[in-house]
C-alpha positions as a Python dict, from the first residue, in 0.01 Angstrom:
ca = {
    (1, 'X'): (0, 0, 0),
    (2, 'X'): (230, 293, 38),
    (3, 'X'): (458, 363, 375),
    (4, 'X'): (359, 661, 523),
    (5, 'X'): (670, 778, 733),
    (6, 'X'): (616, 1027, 1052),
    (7, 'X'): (869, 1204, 1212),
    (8, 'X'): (989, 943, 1498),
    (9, 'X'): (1298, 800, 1511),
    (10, 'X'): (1147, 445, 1339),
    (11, 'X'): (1192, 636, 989),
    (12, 'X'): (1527, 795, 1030),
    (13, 'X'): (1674, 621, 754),
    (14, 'X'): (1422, 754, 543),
    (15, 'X'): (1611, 1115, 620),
    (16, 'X'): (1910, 1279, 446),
    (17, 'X'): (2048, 1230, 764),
    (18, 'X'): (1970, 1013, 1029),
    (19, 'X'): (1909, 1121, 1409),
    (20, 'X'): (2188, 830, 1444),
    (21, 'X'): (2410, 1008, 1243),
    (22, 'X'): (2383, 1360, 1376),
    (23, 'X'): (2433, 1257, 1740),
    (24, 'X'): (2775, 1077, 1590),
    (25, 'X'): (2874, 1429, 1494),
    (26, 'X'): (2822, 1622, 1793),
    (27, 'X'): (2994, 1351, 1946),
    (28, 'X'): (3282, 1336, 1728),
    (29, 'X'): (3273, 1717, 1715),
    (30, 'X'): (3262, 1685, 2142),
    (31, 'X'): (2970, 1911, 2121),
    (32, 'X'): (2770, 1793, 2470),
    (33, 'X'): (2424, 1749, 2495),
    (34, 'X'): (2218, 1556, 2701),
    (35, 'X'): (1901, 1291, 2557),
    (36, 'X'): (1616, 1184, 2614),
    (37, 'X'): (1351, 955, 2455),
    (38, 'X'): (988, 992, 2444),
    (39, 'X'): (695, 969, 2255),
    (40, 'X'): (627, 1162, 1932),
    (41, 'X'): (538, 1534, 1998),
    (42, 'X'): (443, 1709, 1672),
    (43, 'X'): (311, 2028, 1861),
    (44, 'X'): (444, 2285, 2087),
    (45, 'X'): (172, 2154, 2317),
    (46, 'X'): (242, 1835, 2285),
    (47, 'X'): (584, 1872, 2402),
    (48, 'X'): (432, 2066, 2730),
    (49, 'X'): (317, 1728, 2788),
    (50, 'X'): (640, 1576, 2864),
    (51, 'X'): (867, 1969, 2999),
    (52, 'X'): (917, 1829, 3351),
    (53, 'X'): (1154, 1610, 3241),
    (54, 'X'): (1346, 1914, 3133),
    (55, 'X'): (1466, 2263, 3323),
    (56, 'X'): (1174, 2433, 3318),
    (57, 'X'): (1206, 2796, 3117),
    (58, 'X'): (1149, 3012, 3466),
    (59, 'X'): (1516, 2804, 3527),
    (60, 'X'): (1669, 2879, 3219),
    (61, 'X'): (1538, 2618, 2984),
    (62, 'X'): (1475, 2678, 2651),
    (63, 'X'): (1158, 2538, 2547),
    (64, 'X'): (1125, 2618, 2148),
    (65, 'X'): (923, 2628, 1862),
    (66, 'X'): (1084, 2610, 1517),
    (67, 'X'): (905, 2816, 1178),
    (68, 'X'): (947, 2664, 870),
    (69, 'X'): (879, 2977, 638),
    (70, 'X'): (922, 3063, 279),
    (71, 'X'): (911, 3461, 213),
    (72, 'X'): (727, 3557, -155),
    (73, 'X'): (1067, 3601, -286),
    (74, 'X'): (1048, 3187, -281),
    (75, 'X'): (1359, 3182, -13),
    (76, 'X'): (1331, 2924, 258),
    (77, 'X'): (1374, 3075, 639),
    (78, 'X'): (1390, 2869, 982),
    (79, 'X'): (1253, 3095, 1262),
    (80, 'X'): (1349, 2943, 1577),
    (81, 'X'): (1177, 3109, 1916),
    (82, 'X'): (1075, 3049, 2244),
    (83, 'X'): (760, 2813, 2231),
    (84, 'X'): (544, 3115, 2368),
    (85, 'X'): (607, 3384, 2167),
    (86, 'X'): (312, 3483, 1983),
    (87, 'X'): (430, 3513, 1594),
    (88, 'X'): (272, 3779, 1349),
    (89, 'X'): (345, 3582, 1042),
    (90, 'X'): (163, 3951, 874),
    (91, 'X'): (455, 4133, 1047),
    (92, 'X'): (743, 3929, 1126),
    (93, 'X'): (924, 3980, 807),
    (94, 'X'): (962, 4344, 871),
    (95, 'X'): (1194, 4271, 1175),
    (96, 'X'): (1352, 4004, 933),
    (97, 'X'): (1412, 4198, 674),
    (98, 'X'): (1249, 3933, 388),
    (99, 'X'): (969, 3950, 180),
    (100, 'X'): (606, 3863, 304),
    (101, 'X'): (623, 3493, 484),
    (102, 'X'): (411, 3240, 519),
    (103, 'X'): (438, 2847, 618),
    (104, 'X'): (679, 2634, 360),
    (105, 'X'): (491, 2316, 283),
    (106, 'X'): (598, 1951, 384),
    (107, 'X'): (760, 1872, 69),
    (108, 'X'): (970, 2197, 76),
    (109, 'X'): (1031, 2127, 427),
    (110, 'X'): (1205, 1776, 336),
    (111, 'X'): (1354, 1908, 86),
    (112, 'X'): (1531, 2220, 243),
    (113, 'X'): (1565, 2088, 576),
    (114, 'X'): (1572, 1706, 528),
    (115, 'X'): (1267, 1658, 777),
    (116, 'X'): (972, 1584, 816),
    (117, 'X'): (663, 1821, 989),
    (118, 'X'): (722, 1802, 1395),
    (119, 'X'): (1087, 1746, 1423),
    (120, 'X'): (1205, 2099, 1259),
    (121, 'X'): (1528, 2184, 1454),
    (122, 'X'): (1821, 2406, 1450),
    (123, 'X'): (2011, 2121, 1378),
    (124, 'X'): (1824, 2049, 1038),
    (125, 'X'): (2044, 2341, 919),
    (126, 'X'): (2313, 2078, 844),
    (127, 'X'): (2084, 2015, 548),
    (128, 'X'): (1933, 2359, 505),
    (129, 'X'): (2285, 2559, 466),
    (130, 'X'): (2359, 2332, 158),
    (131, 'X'): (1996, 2478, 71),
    (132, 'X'): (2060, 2859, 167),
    (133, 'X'): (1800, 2863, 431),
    (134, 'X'): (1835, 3142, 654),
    (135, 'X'): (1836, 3091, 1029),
    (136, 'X'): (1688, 3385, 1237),
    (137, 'X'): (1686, 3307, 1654),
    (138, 'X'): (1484, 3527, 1905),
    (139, 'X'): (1749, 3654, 2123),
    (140, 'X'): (1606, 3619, 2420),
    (141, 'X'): (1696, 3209, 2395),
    (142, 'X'): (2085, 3353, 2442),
    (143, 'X'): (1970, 3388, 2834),
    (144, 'X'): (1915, 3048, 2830),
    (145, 'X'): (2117, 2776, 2994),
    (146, 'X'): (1986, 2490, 2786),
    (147, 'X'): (1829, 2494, 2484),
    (148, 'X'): (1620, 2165, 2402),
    (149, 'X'): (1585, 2111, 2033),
    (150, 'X'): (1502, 1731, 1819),
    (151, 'X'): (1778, 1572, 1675),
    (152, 'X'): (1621, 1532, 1337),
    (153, 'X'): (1332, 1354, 1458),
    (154, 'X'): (1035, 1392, 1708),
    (155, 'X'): (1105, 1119, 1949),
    (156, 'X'): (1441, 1244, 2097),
    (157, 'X'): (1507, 1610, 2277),
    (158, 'X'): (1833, 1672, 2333),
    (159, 'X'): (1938, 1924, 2596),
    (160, 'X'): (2237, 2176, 2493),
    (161, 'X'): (2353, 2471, 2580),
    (162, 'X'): (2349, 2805, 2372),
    (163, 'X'): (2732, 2768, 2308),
    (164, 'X'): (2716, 2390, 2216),
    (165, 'X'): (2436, 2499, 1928),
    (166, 'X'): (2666, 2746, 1826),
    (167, 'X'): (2976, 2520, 1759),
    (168, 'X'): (2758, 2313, 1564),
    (169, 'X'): (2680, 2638, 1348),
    (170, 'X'): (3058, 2682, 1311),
    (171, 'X'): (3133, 2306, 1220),
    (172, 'X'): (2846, 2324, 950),
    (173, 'X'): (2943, 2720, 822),
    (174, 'X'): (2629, 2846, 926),
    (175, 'X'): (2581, 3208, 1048),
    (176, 'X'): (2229, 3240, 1230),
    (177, 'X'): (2049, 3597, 1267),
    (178, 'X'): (1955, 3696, 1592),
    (179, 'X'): (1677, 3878, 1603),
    (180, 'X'): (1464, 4099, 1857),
    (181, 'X'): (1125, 3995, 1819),
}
């Protein structure tokens, strides 16, 4: 019978990189962040589920949802937004400036971003830029005083702030696009 592997910590070692090994770099990079366990949460409304553990977003808390696109020009894009925001996937690559997007499959998503579907993070970039996946953030998150992303898998949120996410973009060369959306 064939493992199936989910996106909890349990199967990190299935991963490029583990969750374990990520947090070793922010820590060795002293990039803070605070975590916490839970249970899985593959949706944006599962997560909702477990928020009052967190800051909540009227408090500065930024509760997002992560886009695993491809555009028709076959080029792999992470859209990374408040959990909210309503996304016209017919629209959105105007603001982006890509070709017509729609939603990269699992397999693409493993293999561009080195994760599986539920635990797509900012922080899966240290996979993707070896990939040449474009990062696009909705600006608003810069307002935010913590920013709560997975580590790589769906069982852990850690809590950073804006300018902790962007030294990790600096350590791993990566140059995200903010974006008005």
């Amino acid at each position: 019978m064939e493992t199936v592997f989910d996106a909890s910590s349990e199967y990190q070692d299935s991963l490029p990189i583990s969750s374990d090994a990520i947090l070793q770099l922010l820590d060795d990079w002293n990039i803070s962040y605070t975590r916490t366990d839970h249970e899985p949460l593959r949706t944006v409304e599962d997560s909702k589920k477990v928020q009052n553990q967190f800051l909540s977003s009227e408090n500065g808390g930024g509760h997002i949802k992560n886009l695993y696109l491809r555009d028709n020009k076959k080029r792999n894009i992470l859209l990374v937004t408040e959990q909210d925001r309503q996304i016209d996937l017919k629209n959105v690559h105007l603001k982006l400036a890509v070709g017509r997007l729609s939603f990269g499959s699992p397999e693409r998503l493993m293999e561009n971003l080195g994760v599986r579907p539920g635990a797509v993070t900012p922080l899966s970039m240290i996979v993707g830029i070896q990939m040449e996946v474009r990062i696009f953030i909705d600006s608003d998150l810069k307002n935010c005083k913590q920013i709560y992303v997975h580590p790589l898998v769906n069982d852990r949120t850690l809590g950073m702030t804006i300018e902790g996410l962007q030294k990790f973009f600096n350590k791993i060369k990566v140059q995200p696009t903010w974006v008005d959306l």
